[in-house]
C-alpha positions in Angstrom: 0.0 0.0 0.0 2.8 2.4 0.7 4.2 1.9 -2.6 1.1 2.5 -4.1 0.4 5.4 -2.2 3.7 6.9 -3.0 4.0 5.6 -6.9 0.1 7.6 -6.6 1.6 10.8 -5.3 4.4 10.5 -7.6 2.2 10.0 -10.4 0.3 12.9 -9.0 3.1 15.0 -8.9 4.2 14.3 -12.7 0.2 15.0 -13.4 0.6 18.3 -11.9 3.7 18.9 -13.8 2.2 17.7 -17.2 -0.2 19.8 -16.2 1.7 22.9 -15.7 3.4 21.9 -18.8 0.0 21.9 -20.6 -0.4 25.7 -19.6 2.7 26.6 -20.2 1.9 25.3 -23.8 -1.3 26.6 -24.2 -0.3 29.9 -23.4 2.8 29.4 -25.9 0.2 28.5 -28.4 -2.1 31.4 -27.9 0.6 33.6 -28.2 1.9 31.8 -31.6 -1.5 32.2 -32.4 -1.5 35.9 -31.8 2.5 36.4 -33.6 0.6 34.4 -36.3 -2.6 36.8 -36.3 -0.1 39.5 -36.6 2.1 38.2 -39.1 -1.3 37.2 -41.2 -1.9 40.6 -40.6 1.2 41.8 -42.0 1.1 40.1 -44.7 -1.9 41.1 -45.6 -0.7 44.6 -45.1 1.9 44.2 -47.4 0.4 41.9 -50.1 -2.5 44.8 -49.7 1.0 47.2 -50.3 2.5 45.3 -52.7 -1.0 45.7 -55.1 -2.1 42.2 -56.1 -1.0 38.5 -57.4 -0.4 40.6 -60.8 1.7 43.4 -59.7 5.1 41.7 -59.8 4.5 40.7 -63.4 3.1 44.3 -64.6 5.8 46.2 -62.9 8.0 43.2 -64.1 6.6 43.9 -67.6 6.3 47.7 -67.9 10.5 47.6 -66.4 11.2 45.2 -69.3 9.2 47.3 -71.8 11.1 50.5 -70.4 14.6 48.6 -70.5 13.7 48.0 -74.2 12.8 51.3 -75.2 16.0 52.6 -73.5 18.0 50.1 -75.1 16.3 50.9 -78.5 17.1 54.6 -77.5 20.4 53.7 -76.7 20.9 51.6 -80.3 19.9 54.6 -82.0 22.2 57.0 -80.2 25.2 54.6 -80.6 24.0 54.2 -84.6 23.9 58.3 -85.1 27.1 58.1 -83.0 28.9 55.9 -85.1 27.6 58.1 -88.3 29.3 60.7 -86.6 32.5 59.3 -86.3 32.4 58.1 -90.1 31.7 61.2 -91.2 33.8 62.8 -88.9 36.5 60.2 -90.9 35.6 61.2 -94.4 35.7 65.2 -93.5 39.4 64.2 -92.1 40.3 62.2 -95.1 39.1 65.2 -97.2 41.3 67.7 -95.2 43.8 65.5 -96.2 43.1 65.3 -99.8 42.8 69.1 -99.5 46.3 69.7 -97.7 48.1 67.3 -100.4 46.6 69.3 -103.1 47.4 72.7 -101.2 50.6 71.7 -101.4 50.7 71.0 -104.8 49.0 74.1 -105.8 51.7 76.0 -103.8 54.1 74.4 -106.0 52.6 74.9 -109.3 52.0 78.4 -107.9 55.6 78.9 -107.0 56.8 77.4 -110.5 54.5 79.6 -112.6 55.3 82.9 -111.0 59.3 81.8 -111.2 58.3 81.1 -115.3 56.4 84.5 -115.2 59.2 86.7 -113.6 61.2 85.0 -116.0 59.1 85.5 -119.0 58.3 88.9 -117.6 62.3 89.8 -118.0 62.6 88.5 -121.4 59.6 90.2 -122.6 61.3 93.3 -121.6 64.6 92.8 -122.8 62.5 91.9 -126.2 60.7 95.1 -126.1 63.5 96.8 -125.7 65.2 94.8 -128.4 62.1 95.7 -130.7 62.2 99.4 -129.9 65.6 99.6 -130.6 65.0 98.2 -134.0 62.1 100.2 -134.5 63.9 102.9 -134.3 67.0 101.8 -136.4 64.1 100.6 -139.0 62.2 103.8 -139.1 65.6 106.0 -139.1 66.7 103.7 -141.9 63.9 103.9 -144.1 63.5 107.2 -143.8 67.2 108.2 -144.8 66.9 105.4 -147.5 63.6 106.7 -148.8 65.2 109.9 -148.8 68.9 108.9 -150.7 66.7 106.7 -152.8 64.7 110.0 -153.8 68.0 112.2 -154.6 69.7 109.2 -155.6 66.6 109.3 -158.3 67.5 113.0 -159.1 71.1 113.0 -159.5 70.9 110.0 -161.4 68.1 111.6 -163.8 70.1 114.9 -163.6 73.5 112.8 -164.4 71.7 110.6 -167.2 70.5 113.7 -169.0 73.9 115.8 -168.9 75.9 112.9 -169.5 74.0 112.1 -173.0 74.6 115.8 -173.4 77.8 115.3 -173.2 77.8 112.1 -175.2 76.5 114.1 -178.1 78.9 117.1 -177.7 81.8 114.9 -177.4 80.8 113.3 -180.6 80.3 116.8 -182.4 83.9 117.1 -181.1 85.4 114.3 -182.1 84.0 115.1 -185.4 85.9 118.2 -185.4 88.9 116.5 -184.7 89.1 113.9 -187.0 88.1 116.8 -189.7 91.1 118.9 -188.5 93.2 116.0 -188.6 92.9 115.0 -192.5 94.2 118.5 -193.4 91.5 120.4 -194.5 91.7 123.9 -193.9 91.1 126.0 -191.0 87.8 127.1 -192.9 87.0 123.9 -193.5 88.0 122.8 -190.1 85.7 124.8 -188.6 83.2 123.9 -191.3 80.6 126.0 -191.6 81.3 127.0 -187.5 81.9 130.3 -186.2 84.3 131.9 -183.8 81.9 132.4 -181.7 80.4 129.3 -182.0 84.0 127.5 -181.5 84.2 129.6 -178.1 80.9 128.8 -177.3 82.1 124.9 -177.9 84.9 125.5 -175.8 82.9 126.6 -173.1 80.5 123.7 -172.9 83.1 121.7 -173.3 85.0 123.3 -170.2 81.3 123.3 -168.3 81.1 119.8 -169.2 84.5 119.2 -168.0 83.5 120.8 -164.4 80.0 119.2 -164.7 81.6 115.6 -164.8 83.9 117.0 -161.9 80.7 117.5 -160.0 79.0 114.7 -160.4 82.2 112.6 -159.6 82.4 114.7 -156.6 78.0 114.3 -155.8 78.8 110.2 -156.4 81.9 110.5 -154.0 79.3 112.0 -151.3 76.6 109.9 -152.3 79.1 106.8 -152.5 79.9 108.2 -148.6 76.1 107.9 -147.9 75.7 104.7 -149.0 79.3 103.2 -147.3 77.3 104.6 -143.5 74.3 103.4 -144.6 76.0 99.8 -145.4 77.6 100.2 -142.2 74.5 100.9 -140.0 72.8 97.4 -142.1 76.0 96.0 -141.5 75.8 96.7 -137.5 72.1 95.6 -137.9 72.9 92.8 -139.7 75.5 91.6 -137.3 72.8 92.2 -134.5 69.8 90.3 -136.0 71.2 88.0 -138.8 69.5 89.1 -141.9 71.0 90.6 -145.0 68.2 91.4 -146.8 66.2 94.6 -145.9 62.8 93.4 -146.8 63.5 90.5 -144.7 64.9 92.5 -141.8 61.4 94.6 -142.1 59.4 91.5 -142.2 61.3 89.8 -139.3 60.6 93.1 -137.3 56.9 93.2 -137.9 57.3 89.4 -137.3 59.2 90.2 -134.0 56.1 92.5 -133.4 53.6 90.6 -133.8 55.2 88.1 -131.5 56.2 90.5 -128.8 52.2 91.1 -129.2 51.5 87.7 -129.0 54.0 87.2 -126.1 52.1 90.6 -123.8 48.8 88.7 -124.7 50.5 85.6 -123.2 51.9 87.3 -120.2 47.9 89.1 -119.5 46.5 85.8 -119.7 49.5 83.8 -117.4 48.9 87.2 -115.0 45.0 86.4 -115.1 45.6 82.5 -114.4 47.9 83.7 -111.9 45.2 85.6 -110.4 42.6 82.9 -110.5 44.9 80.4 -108.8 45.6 82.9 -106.5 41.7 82.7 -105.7 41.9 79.4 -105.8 44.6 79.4 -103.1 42.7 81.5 -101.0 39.6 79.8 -101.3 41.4 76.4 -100.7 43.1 78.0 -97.2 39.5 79.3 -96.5 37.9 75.8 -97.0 40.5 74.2 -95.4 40.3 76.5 -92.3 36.3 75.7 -92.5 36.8 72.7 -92.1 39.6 72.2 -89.3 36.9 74.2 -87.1 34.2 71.7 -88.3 36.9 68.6 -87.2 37.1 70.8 -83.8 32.9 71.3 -83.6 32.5 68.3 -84.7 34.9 65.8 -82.3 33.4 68.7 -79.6 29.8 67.4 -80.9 30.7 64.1 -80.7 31.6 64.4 -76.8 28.9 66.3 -75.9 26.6 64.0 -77.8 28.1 61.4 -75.8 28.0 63.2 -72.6 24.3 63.9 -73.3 23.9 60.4 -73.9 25.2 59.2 -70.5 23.4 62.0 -68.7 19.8 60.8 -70.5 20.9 57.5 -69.7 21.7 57.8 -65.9 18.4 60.5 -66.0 16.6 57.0 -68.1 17.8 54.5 -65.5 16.9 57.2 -62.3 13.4 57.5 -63.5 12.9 53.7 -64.6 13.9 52.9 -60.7 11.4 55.7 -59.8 8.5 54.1 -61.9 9.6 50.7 -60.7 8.9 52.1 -56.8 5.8 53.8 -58.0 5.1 49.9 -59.7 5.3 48.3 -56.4 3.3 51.3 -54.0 0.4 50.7 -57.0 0.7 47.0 -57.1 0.4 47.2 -53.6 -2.1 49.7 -53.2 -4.4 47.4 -55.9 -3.7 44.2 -54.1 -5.3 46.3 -51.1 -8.4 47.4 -52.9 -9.0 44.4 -54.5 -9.2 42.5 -51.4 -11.3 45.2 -49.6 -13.3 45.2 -52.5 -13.8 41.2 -52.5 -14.3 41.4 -49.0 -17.0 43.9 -49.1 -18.7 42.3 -52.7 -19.2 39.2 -50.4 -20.8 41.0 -47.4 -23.0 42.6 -49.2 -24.2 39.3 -50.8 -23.6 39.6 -54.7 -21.6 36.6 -55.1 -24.4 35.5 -57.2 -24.4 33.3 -60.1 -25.7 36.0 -62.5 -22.8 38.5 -61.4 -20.2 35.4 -61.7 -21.4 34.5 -65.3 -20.7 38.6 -66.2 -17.5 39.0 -64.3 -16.3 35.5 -64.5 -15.3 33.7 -61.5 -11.8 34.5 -61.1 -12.7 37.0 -58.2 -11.9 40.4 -58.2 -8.8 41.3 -60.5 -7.3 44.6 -62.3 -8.9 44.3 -65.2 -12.7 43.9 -63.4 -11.9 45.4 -60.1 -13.5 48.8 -61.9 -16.8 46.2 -62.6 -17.1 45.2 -58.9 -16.9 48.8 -57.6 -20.0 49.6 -60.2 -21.9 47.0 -58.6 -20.3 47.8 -55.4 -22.0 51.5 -55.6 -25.1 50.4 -57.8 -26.4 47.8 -54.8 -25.3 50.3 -52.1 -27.3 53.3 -53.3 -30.3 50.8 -53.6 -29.8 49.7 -49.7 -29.8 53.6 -49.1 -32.7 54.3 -51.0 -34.7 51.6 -49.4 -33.5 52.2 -46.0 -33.7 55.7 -46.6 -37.6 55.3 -47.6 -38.5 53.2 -44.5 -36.8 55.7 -42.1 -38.7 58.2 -43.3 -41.9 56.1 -43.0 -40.8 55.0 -39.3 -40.1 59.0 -38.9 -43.6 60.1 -39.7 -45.3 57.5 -38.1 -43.1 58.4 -34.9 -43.7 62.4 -34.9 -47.0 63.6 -36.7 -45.5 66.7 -36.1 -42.9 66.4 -38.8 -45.2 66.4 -41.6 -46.5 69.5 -43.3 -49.6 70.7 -43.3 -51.2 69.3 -46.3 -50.5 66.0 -44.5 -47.3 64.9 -47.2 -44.4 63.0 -45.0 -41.0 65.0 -45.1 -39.2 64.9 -48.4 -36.3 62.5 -48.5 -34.0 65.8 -48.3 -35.1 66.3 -44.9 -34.1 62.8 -43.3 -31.2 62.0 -45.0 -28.5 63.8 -42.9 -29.1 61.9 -40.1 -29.2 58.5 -42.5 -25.6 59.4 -44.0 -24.1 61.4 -41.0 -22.8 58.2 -39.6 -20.6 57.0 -42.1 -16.9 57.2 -41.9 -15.5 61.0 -42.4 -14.0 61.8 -45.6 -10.4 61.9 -46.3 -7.4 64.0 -45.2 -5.7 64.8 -48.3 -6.6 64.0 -52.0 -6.8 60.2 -53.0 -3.8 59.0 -53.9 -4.9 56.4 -56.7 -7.3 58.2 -59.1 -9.2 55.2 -60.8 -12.4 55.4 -63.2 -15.8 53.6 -62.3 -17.7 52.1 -64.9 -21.0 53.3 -65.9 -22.7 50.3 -64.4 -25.7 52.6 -62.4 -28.8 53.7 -63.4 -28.6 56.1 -66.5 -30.3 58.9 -64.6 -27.9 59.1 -62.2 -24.8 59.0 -64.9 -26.5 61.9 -66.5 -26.1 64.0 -63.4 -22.5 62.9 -62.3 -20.2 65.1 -63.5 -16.9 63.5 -65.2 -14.7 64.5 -62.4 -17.1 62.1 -60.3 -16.7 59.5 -62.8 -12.6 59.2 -62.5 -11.9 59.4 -58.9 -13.5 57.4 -56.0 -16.5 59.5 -54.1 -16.0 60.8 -50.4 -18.8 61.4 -48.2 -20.1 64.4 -48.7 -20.1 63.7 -52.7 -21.7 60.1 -52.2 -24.2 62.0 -49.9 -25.2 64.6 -52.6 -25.4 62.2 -55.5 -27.7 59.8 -53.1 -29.5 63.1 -52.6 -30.0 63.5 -56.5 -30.7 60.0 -57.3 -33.3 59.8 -54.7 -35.6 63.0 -55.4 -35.4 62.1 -59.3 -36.6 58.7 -58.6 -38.9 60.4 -56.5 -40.1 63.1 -58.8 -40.0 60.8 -62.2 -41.4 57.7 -59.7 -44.8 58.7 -58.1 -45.9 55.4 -58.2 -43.3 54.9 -55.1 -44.0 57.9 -53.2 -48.0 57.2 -53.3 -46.6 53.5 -52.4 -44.5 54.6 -49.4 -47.2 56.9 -48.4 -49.7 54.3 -47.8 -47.3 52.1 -46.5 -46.8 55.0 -44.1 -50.7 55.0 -43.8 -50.8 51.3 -42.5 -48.2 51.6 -40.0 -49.3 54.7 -38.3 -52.7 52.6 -38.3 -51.3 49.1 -36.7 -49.4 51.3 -34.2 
């Protein structure tokens, strides 16, 4: 018995510790019950943050899409770049072509005003050589013209007394030979006189001084002619030509030529000048485009520099829209599970509203659906609960109806049916979203297109039930004369 009683107090005493044990687990388990409440809580939160099952893949999506448009952008900068730098490659080939050609115009330059100088000098030493025989030639001709003219006199002059004295000198020897046979003095004389012997005599002592004369007129003209000889001679020796006919056509030759050559030297002077444009316009191109190789390698690095500052500005704002990606994602996966969450309290999970909206549940692409339907069915439950508290009103307090006996307009009883719903927000709503027009056409003809792209507060859902209820109240009478008998019946049970 004692070692029953003592295994019993033993096993007692291990009851009481399993015991304690099982409350020391218990409580262990409520609070991993409560860490998991709050972490099923948090992750709520942040699956409600993070915006939906979907988010990951459209933020996913619209980065990819952004990372391809930037890398297209990017392709496209790096094509125009490499443009650049080919053209920027031919211009610098072309400066080259144009230096090599510089330099070889400065050459032919150089060359062709040495040959001009030098053509220049020997055009003047011919011109002088021309004038020089233009003079000789015209002094030459002229004192030949004008020995050739007396020449022409004496030699008619000469021709005349000299067959003068050709016949004279035969009367004479006439005379003589008659004298000489003997014949008498009379008959010597023949049938002359004295006077005409004396007048013989005379001529013949004239003619004696006449041919004295004209040997000494040839002497001088002889004279004439030896400096005249002398001066072809010198001009002979100078030029080459023994004839004088050919020495004047070889002067008008030598003129025309030096006319030919100053022709020349004005048209080498005028491609002179037009090389010298040329030149100019070369060194003026050239210069044009060593500052479009400066512009353009300073294009080039700005164009790059722009490039990288777009791109860091690119990849700044693609992180910014990725954050904004994940606070929208979030935010959706929020309203879509509030919106779930208050489509099923209100009791529309029906199989008319799953056939329309499928039954996927609430996602992006029909969230807008659900809050149409959301709205529709709750103005309904606020016109119907708006109409009975108006009944239960004027059956309560006769006192509140006019004096024709009408119940109080809806106006009047609805701020103390919508006072008591949540206040309206703070600040702005951050996620501006369009309903669809799901509701009654009356009411979309009276909500303004501000209404229609951002969710309603309060004080706006309170106006629009306002408007929706007196126009189904004035285009309705049906419902008022309905709600007035209804009224009718319950001030009567009461």
């Amino acid at each position: 018995m004692a070692q029953i009683q003592t295994k019993i107090a033993d096993m007692q005493d291990q009851a009481d510790q399993f015991t304690k044990k099982i409350e020391v687990e218990k409580r262990l388990l409520e609070e991993i019950d409560k860490q998991l409440k709050v972490g099923k809580a948090r992750l709520e939160d942040k699956r409600q943050f993070v915006g939906g099952v979907n988010a990951s893949k459209e933020s996913t999506k619209q980065t990819m899409k952004q990372i391809r448009i930037l890398e297209n952008r990017l392709d496209k900068a790096l094509v125009k770049f490499n443009e650049s730098l080919s053209f920027n490659k031919t211009l610098r080939d072309e400066i080259d072509n144009l230096r090599r050609e510089r330099v070889v115009f400065d050459n032919i330059y150089k060359k062709l005003g040495k040959e001009l100088q030098e053509k220049k000098a020997s055009m003047a030493e011919k011109v002088e050589l021309s004038n020089l025989a233009y003079e000789a030639r015209d002094q030459a001709l002229a004192e030949t013209t004008a020995l050739r003219t007396l020449m022409d006199k004496e030699q008619s002059a000469f021709e005349d007394e000299w067959s003068e004295l050709g016949r004279q000198l035969e009367t004479d020897k006439k005379s003589i030979k008659d004298i000489g046979r003997g014949t008498p003095a009379k008959d010597a004389r023949g049938d002359l006189s004295k006077d005409d012997e004396d007048k013989l005599r005379k001529k013949l002592v004239k003619g004696s001084w006449g041919l004295a004369k004209d040997k000494v007129s040839k002497a001088v003209v002889l004279e004439r002619v030896q400096s005249y000889e002398e001066a072809f001679n010198r001009i002979q020796a100078s030029t080459g030509i023994a004839d004088i006919d050919e020495l004047v056509t070889s002067f008008i030759e030598a003129e025309d030529k030096n006319f030919s050559l100053y022709n020349y030297v004005n048209e080498m002077n005028n491609e002179v000048e037009k090389l010298e444009e040329q030149n100019a316009e070369l060194r003026v191109e050239i210069e044009k485009y060593k500052g479009q190789g400066g512009n353009t390698e300073n294009q080039r690095k700005k164009l790059l520099k722009d490039l990288e500052d777009k791109l860091a500005k690119t990849e700044a704002k693609a992180a910014q829209y990725e954050e904004k990606a994940l606070k929208a994602t979030k935010t959706v996966e929020s309203l879509i599970s509030g919106i779930q969450n208050i489509f099923n309290r209100l009791g529309l999970n029906q199989s008319s509203v799953v056939d329309m909206l499928g039954d996927d549940g609430v996602t992006e692409n029909n969230m807008m659906k659900y809050l149409g339907l959301i709205e529709q069915h709750t103005n309904e439950l606020l016109s119907v609960y708006m109409t009975r508290q108006l009944a239960a009103t004027g059956a309560a307090t006769g006192s509140a109806q006019d004096p024709g006996g009408a119940p109080p307009t809806p106006s009047m009883g609805m701020p103390s049916l919508l006072g008591t719903g949540p206040a309206a927000p703070a600040g702005p709503a951050s996620l501006l979203v369009q309903p669809p027009m799901i509701g009654d056409e009356d009411d979309a003809e009276d909500v303004s297109d501000e209404e229609d792209e951002r969710p309603l507060s309060r004080d706006e859902l309170k106006a629009k039930t306002i408007r929706g209820i007196n126009k189904k109240e004035n285009q309705k009478g049906g419902l008022q004369k309905k709600a007035r008998k209804q009224a009718a019946a319950a001030v009567g049970g009461n």
